[in-house]
C-alpha positions as CSV (number, residue, x, y, z in Angstrom):
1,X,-27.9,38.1,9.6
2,X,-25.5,35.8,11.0
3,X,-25.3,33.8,8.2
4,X,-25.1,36.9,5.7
5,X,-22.1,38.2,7.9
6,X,-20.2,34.8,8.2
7,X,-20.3,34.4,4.2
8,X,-18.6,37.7,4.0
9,X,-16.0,36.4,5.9
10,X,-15.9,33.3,4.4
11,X,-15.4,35.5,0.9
12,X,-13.0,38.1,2.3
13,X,-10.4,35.4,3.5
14,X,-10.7,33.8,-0.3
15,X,-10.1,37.1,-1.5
16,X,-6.9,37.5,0.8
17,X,-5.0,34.6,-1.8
18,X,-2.2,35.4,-4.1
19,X,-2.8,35.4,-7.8
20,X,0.5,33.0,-7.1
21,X,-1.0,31.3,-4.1
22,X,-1.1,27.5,-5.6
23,X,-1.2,26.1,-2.3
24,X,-4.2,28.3,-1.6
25,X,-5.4,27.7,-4.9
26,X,-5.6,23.8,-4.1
27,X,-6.7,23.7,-1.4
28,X,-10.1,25.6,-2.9
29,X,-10.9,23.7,-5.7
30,X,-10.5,20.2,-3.4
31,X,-12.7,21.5,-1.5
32,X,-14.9,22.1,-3.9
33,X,-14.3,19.1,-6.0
34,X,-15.0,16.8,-3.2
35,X,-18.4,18.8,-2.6
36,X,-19.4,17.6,-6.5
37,X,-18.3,14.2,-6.1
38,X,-19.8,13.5,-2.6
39,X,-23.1,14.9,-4.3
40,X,-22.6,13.0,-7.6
41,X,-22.5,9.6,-5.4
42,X,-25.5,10.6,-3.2
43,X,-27.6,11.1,-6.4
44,X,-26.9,7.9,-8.0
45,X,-28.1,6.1,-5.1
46,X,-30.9,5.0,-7.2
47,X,-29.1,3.7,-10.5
48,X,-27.5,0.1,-9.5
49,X,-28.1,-2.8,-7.4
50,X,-29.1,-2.4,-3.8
51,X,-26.2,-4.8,-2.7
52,X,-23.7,-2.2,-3.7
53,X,-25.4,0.9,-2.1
54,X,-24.0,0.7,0.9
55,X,-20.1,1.0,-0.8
56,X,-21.1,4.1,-2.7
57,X,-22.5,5.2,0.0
58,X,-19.4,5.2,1.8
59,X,-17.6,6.6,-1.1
60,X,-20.2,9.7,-0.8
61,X,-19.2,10.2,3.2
62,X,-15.3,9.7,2.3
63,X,-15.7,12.8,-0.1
64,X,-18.3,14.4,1.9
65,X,-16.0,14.4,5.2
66,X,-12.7,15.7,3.0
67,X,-14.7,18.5,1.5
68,X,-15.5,19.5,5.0
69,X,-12.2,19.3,6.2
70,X,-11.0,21.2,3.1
71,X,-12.9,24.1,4.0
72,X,-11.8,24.2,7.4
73,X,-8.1,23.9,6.0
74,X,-8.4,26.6,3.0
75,X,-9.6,29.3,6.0
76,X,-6.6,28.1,8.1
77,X,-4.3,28.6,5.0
78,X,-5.9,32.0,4.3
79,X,-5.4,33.0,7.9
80,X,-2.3,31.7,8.6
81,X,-0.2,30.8,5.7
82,X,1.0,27.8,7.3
83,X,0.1,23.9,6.7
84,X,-3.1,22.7,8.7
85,X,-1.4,19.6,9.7
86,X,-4.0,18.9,12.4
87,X,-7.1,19.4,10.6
88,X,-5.1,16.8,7.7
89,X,-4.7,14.1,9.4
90,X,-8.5,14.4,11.6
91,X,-9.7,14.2,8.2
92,X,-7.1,10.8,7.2
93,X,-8.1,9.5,10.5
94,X,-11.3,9.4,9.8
95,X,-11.0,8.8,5.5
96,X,-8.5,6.0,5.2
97,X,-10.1,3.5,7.3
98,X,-13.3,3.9,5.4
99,X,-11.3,3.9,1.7
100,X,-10.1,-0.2,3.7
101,X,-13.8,-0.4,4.0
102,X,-14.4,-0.3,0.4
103,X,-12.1,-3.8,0.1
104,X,-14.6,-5.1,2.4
105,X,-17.4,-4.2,1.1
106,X,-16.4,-4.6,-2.3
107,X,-15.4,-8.7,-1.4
108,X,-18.2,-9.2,0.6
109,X,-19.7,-11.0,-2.7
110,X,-16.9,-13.2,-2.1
111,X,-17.7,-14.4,1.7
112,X,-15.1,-11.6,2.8
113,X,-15.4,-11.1,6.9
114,X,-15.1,-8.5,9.5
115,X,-11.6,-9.6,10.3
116,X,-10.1,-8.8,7.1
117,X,-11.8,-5.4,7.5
118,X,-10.9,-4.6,10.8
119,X,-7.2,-6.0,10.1
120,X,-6.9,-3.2,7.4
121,X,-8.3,-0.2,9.7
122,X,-6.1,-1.0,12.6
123,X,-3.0,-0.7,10.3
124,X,-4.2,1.8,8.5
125,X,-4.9,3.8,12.0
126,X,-1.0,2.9,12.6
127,X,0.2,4.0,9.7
128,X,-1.7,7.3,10.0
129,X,-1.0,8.0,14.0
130,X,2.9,7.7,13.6
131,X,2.8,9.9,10.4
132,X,1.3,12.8,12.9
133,X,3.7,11.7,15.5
134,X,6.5,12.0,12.9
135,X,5.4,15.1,11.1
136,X,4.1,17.0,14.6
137,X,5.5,16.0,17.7
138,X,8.5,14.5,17.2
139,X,10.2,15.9,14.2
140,X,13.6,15.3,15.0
141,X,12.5,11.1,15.0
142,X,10.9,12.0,11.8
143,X,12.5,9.2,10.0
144,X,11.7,6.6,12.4
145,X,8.1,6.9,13.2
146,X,8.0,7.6,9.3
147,X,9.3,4.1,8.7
148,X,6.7,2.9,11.3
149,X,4.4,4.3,9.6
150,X,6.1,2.6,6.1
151,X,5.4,-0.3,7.5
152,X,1.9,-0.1,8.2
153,X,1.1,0.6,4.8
154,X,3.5,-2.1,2.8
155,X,1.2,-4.6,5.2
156,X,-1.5,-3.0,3.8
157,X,-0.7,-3.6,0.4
158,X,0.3,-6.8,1.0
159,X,-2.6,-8.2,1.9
160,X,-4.4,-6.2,-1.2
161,X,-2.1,-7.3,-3.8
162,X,-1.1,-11.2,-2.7
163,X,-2.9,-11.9,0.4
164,X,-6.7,-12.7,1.7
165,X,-8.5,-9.8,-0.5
166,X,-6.4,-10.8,-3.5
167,X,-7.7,-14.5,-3.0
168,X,-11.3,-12.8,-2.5
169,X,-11.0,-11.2,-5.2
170,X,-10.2,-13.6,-7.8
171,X,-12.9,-16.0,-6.4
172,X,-15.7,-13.6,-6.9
173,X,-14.1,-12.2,-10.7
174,X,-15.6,-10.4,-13.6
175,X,-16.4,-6.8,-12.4
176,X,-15.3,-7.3,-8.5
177,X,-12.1,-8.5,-9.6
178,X,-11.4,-5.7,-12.2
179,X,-12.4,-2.8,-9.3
180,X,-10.0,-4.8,-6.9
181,X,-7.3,-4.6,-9.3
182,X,-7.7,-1.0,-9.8
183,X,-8.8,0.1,-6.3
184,X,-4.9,-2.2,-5.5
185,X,-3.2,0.6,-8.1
186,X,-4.8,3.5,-6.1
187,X,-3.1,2.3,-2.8
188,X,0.5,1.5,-4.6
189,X,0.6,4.4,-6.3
190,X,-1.6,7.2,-5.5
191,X,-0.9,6.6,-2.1
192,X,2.9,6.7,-2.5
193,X,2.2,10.5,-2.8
194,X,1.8,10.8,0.9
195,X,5.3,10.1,1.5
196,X,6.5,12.7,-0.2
197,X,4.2,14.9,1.1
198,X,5.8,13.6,4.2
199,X,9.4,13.9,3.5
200,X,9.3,17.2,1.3
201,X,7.5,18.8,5.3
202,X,9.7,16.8,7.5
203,X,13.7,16.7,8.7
204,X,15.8,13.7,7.6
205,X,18.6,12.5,5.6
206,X,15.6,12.7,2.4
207,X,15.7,16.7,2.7
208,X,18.2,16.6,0.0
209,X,16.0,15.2,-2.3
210,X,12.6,16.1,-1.6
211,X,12.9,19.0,1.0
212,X,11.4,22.6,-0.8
213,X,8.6,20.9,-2.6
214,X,5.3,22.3,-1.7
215,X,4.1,19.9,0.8
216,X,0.5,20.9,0.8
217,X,0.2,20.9,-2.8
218,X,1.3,17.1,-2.7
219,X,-1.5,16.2,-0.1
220,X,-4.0,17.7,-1.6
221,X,-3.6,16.3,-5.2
222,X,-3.2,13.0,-3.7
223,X,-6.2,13.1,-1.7
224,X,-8.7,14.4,-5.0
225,X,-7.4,11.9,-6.6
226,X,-7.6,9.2,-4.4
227,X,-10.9,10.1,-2.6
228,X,-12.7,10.9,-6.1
229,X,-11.1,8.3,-7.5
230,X,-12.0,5.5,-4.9
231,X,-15.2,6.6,-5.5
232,X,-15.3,6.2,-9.1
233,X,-13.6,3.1,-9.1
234,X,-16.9,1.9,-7.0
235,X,-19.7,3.2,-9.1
236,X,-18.2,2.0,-12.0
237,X,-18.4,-1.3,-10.0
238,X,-22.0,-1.3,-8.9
239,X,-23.5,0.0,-12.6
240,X,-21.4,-1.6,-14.5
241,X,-22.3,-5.4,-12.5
242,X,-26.0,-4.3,-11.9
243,X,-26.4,-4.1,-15.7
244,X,-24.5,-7.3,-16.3
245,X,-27.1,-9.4,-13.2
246,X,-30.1,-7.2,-15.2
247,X,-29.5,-8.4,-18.4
């Protein structure tokens, strides 16, 4: 009965969007297109290599943790028509250090160690801690503790693109160094969306140039496309090099 009567409710605060609600709009189908991917990488656990289970794996729980959150953040949205900034960045918090995982994993072939891993989660926990700080608590520093967080992430891609993963990366080759490559263009570009994200929701001298775009909108395209994409990026990995060690 309980479950009957909090499906209704579920449904009745879906119903409550706007024919015009895009925010609302994306917010549903992320949700529900990280639901499919999350059970898309579960299913395939059984079609490549062993030794690249455990990085689809985590491509599955980065989806599967987003979807959650997604649903959490459409209700909020339906509730409250206002940005669910907290539940956003619990589920970052949480996402981004595993998508740093995936390099890790990913270069492991390559004698890749823990410190390389851990490197990338601490800045990426920087990066994402002074975003909340700039976007929550201390708006009218927006700019700085953006810049902090700026930082954080050019370090990042640093050491993707020309440092110790890059060197990894070319050492192991064929399929590890392709995904690298491509997994690299994720964080460069699809992760450049979250800046604007940032600056279209926060105060600065940038609100003449990004301020009025739909901040949520920006999020949550960037994180379907990078989440899913990660993902992707990884099986392709581990059928594509499972069918290259088979043969």
């Amino acid at each position: 009965m309980y479950s009957l009567l909090t499906n209704i409710s579920l449904f009745a605060d879906v119903s409550k969007l706007a024919v015009d609600d895009y925010v609302g709009f994306t917010f549903f189908v992320g949700c529900m297109a990280m639901m499919a991917a999350s059970a898309f990488f579960f299913l395939s656990m059984n079609t490549f290599d062993r030794k690249w289970k455990t990085s689809v794996l985590v491509s599955g729980l980065i989806t599967f943790i987003a979807a959650v959150h997604y649903w959490y953040m459409r209700d909020y949205w339906a509730a409250n028509m206002e940005s669910p900034t907290f539940f956003r960045y619990v589920d970052w918090v949480l996402t981004v250090p595993l998508m740093c995982v995936e390099f890790y994993l990913i270069l492991k072939v390559a004698g890749a160690k823990r410190s390389l891993m851990w490197n990338m989660i601490w800045l990426s926990v920087i990066m994402l801690v002074t975003g909340y700080f700039g976007e929550t608590l201390y708006r009218d520093q927006a700019w700085f503790w953006g810049l902090i967080s700026g930082i954080a992430y050019f370090i990042i891609v640093a050491i993707i693109w020309v440092g110790p993963a890059k060197k990894l990366a070319v050492q192991a080759g064929g399929e590890v160094l392709k995904a690298h490559k491509t997994l690299c263009w994720f964080v460069l570009v699809g992760w450049a969306i979250y800046p604007i994200g940032y600056m279209a929701g926060t105060p600065g001298w940038y609100e003449g140039i990004f301020g009025g775009l739909p901040m949520d909108v920006i999020y949550n395209i960037g994180d379907a496309v990078n989440k899913i994409g990660f993902g992707l990026v990884i099986y392709n990995l581990a059928v594509t090099a499972s069918a290259k060690e088979t043969a």
